[in-house]
KERO-929529 format. One line per field, with one value per atom (N, C-alpha, C): atom name; residue number from 1; z, x, y. Coordinates in Angstrom, 2 decimals, padded with zeros to 5 digits, always signed. Layout:
BEGIN
atom (CA	...);
n (NUM	...);
pz (Z	...);
px (X	...);
py (Y	...);
This chain:
BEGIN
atom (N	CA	C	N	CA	C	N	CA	C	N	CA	C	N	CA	C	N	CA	C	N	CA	C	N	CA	C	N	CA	C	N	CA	C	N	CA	C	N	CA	C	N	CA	C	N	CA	C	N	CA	C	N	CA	C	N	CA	C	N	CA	C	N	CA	C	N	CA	C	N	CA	C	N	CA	C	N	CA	C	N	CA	C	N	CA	C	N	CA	C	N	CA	C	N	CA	C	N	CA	C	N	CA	C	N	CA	C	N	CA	C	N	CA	C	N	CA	C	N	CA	C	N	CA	C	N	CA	C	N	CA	C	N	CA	C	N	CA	C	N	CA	C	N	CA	C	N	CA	C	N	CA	C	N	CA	C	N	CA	C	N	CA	C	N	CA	C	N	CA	C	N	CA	C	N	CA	C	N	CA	C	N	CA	C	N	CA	C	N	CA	C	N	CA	C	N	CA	C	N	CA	C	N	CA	C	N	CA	C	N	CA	C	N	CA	C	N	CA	C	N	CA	C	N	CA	C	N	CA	C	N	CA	C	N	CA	C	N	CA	C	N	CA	C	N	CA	C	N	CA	C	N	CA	C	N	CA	C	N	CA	C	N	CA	C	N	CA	C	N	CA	C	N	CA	C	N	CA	C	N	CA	C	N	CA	C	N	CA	C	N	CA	C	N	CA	C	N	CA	C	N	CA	C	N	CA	C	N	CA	C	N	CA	C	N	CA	C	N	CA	C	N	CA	C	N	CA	C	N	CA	C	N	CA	C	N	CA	C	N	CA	C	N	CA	C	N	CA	C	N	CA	C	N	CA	C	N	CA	C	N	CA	C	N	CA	C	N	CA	C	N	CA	C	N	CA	C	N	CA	C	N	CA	C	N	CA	C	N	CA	C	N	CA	C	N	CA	C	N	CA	C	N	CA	C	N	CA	C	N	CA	C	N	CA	C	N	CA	C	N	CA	C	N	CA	C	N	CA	C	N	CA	C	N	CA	C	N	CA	C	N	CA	C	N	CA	C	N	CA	C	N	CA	C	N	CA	C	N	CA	C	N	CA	C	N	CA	C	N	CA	C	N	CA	C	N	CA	C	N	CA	C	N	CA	C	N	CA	C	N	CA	C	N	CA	C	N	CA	C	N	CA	C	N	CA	C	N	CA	C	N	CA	C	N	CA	C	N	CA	C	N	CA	C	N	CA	C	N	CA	C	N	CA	C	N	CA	C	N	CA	C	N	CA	C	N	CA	C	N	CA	C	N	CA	C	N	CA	C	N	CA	C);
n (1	1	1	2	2	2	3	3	3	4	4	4	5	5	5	6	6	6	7	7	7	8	8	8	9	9	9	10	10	10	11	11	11	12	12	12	13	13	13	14	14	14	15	15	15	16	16	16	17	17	17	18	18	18	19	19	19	20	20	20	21	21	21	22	22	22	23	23	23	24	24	24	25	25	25	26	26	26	27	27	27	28	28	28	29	29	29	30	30	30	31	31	31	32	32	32	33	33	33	34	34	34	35	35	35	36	36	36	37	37	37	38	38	38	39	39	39	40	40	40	41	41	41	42	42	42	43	43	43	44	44	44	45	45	45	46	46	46	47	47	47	48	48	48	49	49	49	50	50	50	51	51	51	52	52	52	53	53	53	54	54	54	55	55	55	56	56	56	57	57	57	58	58	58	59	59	59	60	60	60	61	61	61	62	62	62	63	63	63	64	64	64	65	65	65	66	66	66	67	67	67	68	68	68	69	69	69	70	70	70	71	71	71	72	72	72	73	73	73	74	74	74	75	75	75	76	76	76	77	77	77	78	78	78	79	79	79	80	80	80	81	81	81	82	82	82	83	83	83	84	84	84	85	85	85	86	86	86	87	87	87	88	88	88	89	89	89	90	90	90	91	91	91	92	92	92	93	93	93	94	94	94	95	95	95	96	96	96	97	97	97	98	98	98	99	99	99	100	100	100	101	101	101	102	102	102	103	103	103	104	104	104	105	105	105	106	106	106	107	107	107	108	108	108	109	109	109	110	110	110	111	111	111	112	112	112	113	113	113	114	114	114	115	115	115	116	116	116	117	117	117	118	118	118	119	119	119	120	120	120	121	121	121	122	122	122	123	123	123	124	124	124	125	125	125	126	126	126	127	127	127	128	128	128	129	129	129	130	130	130	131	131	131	132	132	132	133	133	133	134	134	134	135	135	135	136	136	136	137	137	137	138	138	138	139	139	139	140	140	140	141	141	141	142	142	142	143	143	143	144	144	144	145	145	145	146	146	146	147	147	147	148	148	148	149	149	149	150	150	150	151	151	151	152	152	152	153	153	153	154	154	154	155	155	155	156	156	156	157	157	157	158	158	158	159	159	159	160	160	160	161	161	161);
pz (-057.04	-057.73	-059.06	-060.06	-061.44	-061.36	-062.40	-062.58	-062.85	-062.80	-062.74	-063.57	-065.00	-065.82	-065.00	-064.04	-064.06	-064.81	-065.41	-066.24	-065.64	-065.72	-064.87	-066.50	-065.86	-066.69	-067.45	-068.60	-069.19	-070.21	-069.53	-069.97	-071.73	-072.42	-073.57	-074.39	-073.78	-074.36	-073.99	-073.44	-072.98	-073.56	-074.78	-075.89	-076.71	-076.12	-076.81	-076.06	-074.63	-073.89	-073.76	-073.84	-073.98	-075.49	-076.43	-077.64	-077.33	-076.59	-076.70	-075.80	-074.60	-073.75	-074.27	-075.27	-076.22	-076.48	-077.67	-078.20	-077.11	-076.42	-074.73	-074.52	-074.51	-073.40	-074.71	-075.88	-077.52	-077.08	-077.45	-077.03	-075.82	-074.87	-073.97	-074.30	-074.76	-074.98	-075.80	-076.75	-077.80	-077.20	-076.71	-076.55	-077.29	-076.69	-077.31	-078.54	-079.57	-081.11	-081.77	-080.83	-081.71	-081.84	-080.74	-081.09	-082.07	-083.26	-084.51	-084.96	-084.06	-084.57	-083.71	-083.16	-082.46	-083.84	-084.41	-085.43	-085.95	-086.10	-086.70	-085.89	-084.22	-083.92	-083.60	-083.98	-083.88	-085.68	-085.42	-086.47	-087.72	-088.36	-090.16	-090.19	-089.50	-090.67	-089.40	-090.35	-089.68	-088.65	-087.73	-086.52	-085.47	-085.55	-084.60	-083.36	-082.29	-081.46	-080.38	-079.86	-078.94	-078.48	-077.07	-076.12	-074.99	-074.51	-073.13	-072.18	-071.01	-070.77	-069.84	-069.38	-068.50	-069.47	-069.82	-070.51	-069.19	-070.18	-069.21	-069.17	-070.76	-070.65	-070.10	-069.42	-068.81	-069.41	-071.24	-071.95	-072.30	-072.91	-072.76	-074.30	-075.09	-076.15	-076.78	-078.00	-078.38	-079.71	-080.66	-081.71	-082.88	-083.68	-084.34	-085.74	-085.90	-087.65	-087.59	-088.99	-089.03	-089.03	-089.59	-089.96	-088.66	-088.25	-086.64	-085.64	-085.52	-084.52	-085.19	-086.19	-086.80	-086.37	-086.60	-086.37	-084.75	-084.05	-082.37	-082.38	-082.66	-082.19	-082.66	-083.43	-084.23	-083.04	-082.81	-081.84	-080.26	-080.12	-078.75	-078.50	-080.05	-079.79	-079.80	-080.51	-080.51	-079.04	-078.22	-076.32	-075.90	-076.05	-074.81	-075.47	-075.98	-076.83	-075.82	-074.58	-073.52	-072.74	-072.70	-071.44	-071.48	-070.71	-070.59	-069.26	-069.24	-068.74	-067.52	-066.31	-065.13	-064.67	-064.11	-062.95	-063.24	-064.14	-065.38	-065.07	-064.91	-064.55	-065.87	-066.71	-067.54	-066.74	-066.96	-066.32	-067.11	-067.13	-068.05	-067.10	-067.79	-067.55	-067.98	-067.54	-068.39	-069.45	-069.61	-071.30	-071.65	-073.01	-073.22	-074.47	-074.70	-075.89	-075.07	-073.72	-072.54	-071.69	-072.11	-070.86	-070.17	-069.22	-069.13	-068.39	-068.36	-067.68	-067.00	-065.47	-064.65	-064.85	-065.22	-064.87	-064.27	-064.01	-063.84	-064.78	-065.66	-066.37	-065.70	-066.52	-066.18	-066.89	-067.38	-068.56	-068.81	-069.90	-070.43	-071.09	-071.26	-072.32	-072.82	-073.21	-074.45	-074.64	-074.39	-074.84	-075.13	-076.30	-077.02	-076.36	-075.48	-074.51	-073.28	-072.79	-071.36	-071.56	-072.94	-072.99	-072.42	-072.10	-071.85	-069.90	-069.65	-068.08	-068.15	-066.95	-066.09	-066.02	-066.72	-066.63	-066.01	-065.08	-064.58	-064.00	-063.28	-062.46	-062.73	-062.67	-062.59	-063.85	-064.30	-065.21	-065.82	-066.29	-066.22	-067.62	-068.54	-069.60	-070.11	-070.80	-071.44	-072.58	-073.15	-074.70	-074.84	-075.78	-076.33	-077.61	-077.87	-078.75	-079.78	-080.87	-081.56	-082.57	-081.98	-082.42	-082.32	-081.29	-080.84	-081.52	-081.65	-082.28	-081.43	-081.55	-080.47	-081.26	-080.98	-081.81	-081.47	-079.32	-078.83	-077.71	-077.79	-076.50	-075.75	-074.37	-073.57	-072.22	-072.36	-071.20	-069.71	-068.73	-067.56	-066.80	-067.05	-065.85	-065.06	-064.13	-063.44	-064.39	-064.97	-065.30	-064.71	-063.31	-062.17	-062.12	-062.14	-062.06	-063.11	-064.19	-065.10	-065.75	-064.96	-065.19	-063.99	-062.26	-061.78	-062.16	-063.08	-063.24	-064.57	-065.19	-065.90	-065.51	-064.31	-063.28	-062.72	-063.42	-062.88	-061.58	-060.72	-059.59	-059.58	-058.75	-058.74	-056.84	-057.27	-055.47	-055.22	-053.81	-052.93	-052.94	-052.87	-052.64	-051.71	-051.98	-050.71	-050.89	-051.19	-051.45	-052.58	-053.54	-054.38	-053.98	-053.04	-052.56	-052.09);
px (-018.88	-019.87	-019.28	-020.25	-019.34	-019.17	-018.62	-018.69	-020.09	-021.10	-021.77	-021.11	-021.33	-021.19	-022.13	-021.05	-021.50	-021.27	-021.95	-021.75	-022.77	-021.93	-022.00	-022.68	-023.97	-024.82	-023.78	-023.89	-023.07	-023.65	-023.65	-025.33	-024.71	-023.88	-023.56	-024.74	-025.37	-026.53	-027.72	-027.72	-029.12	-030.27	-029.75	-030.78	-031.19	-030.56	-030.61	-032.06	-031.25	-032.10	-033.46	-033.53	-035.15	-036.00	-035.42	-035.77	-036.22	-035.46	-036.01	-036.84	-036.72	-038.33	-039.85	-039.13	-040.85	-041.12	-040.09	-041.26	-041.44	-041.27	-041.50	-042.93	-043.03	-044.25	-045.25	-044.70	-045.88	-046.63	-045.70	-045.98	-046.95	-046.33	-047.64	-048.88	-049.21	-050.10	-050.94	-050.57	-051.19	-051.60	-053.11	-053.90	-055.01	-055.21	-057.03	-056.50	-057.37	-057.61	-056.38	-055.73	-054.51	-053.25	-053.16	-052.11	-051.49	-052.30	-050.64	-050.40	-050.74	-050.11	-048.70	-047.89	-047.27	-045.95	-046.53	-045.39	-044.70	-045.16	-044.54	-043.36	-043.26	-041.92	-040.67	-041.34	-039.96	-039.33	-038.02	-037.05	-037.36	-037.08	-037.78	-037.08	-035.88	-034.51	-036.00	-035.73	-036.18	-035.93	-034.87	-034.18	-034.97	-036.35	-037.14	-037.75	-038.01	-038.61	-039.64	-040.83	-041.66	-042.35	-042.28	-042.71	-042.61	-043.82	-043.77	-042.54	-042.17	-040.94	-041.58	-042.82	-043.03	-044.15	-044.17	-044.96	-044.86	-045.77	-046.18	-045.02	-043.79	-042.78	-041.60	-041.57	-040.33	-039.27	-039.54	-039.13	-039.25	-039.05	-039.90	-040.54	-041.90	-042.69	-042.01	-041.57	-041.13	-041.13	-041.88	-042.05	-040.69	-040.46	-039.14	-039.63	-039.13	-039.71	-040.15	-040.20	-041.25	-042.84	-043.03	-043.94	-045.01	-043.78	-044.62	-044.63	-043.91	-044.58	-045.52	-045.89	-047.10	-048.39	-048.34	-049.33	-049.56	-048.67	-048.59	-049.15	-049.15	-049.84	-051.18	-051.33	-053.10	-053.68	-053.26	-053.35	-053.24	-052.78	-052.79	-054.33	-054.51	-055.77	-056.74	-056.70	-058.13	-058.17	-057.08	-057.24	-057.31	-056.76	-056.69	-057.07	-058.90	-059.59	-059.61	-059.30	-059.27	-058.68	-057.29	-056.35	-055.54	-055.78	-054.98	-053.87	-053.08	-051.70	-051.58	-052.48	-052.14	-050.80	-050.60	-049.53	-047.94	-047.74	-046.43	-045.27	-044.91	-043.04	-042.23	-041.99	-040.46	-039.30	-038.20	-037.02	-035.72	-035.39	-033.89	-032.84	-031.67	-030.68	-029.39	-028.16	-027.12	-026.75	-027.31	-027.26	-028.08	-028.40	-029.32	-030.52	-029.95	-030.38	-031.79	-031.12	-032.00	-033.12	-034.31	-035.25	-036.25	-036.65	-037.86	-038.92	-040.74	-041.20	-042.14	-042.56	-043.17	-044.50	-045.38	-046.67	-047.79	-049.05	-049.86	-051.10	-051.98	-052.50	-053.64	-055.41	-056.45	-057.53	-058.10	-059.28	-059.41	-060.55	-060.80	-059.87	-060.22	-059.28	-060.35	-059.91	-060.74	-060.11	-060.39	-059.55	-060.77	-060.23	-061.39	-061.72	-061.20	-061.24	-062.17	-061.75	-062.70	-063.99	-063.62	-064.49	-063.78	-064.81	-064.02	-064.02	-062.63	-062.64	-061.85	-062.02	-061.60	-060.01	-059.25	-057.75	-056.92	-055.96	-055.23	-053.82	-053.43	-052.01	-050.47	-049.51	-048.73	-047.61	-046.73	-046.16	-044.96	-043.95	-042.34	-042.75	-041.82	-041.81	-040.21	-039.26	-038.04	-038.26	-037.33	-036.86	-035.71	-035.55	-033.90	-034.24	-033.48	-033.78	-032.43	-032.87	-032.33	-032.18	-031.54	-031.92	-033.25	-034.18	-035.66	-036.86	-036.37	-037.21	-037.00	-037.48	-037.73	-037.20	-036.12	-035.89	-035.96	-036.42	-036.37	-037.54	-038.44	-039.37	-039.70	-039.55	-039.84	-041.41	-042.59	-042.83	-043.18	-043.53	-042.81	-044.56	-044.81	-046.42	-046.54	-047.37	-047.86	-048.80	-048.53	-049.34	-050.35	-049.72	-050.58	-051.92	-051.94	-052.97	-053.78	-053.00	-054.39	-055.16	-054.67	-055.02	-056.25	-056.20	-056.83	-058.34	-057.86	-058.80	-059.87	-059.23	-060.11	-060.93	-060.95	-061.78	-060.98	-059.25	-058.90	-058.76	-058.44	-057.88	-056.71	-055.36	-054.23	-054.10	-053.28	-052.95	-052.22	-052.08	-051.32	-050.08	-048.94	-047.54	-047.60	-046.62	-046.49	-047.74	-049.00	-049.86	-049.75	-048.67	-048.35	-047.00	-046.66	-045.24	-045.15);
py (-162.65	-161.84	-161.37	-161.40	-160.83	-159.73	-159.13	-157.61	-157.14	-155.80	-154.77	-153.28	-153.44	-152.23	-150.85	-150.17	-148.56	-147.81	-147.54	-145.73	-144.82	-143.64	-142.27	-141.89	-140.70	-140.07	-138.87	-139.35	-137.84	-136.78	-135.73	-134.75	-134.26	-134.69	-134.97	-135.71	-137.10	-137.53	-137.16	-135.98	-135.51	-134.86	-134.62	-134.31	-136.32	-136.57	-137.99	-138.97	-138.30	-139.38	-138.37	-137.58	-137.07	-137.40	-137.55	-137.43	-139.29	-139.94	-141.06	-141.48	-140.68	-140.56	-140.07	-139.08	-138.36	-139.74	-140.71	-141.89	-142.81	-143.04	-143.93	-143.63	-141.99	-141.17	-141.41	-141.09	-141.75	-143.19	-144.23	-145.23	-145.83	-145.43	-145.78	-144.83	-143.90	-143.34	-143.96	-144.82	-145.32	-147.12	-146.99	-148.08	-148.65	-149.65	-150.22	-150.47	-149.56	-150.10	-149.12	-147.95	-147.65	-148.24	-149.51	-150.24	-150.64	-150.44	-151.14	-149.66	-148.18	-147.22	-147.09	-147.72	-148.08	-148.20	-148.96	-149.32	-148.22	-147.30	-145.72	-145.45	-146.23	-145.73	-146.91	-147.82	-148.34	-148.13	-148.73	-148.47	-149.11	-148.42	-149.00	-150.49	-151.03	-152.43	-153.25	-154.49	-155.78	-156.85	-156.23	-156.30	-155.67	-155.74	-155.02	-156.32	-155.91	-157.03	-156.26	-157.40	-157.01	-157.79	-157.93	-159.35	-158.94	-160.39	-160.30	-161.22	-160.94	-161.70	-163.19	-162.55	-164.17	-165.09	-166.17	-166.50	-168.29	-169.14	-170.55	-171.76	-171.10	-171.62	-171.34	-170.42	-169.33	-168.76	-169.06	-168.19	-167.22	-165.97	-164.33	-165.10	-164.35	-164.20	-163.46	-163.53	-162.34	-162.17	-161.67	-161.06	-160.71	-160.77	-160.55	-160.52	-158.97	-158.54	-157.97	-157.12	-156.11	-156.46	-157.50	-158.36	-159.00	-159.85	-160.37	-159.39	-158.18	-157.27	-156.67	-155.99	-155.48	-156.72	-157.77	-158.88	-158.66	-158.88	-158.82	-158.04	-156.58	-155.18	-155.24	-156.21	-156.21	-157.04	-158.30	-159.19	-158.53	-157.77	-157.06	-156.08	-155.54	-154.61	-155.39	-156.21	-157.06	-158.01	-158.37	-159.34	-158.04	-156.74	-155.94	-154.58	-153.76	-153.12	-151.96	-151.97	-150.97	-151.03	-151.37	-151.30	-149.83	-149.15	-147.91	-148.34	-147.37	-146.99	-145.93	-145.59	-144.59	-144.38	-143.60	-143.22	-143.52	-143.26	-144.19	-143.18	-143.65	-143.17	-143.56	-142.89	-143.32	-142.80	-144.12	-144.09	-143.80	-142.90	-142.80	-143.84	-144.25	-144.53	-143.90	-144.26	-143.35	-143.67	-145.36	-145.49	-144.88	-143.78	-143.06	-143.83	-144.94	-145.54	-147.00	-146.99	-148.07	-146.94	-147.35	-146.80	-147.80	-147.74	-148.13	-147.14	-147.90	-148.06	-148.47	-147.56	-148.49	-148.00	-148.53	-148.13	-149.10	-148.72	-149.41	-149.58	-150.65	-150.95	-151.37	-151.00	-151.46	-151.02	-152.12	-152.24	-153.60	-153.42	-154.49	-155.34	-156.61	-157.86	-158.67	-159.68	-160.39	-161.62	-163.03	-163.75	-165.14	-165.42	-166.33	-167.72	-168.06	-169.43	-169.07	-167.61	-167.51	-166.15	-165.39	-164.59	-162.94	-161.98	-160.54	-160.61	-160.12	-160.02	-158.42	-157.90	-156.92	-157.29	-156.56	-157.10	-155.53	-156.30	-154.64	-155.39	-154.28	-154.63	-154.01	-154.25	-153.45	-153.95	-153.34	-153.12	-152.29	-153.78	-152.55	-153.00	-151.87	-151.97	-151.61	-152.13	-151.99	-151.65	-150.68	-150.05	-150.28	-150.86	-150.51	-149.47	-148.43	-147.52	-147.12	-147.02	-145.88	-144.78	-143.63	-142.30	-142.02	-142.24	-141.97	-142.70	-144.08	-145.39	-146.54	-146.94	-148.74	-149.81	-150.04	-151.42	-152.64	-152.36	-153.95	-153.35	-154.11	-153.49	-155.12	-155.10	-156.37	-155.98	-156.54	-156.36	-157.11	-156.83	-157.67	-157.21	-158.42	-158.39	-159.53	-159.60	-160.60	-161.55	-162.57	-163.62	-164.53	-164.62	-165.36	-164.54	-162.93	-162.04	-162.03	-162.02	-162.17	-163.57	-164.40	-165.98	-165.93	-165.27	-165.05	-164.56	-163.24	-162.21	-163.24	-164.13	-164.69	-165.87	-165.98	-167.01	-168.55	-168.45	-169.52	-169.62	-170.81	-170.62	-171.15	-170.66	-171.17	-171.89	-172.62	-172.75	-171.93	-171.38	-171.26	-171.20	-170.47	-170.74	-172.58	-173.05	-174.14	-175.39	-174.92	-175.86	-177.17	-176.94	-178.10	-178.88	-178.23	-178.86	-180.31);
């Protein structure tokens, strides 16, 4: 087994790691059509990123720039004009600069091939931060679910085997 980096919480960054939970608890707050107000918190340099991690190639999506995440966040409000965020847990870690979180998502989407469906389900979300800005955001959903929710059908575990 490799090594596993532990670090012990040291309440030294604890004004740190709240200051970077406020823009966490911002962020998800900001849905639908306020999504490219989003951009106000990540970090001004052009080393910024934001994606989803499962995509149809099993590479994560991922946005890079100031430029193509501003576009992504335009592109996110216009497929997803009402997806809000319930029951959301942000997670500190003892890195104070790493958070995530877990929430659950459900509203409308929009996608120009199948038209508007009922989109929901569950949802981790990663930050890498600094000094209380986002400089790397990843998110982690079920794809199979919302391929469902737009009338495909998938097989079965085992059924293509």
């Amino acid at each position: 087994m490799s090594e596993i980096d532990i670090r012990a919480f040291d309440p030294a960054d604890d004004a740190l790691r709240a200051k970077n939970a406020q823009t966490v608890q911002a962020f998800l707050a900001l849905t639908g059509a306020e999504l490219p107000r989003r951009m106000r918190l990540f970090c001004e340099e052009d080393d910024i990123s934001y994606g989803e991690a499962f995509t149809k190639t099993g590479q994560p999506d991922i946005a890079t720039g100031w430029a193509a995440v501003q576009q992504r966040l335009q592109q996110l409000a216009n497929s997803y004009p009402a997806l809000t965020w319930q029951g959301g847990k942000i997670l500190v870690t003892a890195d104070p600069n790493y958070l995530m979180a877990d929430t659950d998502g459900t509203g409308s989407a929009h996608n120009a091939d199948v038209g508007s469906y009922q989109h929901g389900g569950h949802f981790i979300h990663t930050f890498q931060m600094q000094d209380g800005k986002i400089r790397h955001y990843l998110q982690y959903k079920n794809p199979a679910r919302e391929l469902i929710e737009m009338g495909f059908t998938l097989p079965a575990p085992g059924e293509n085997d």
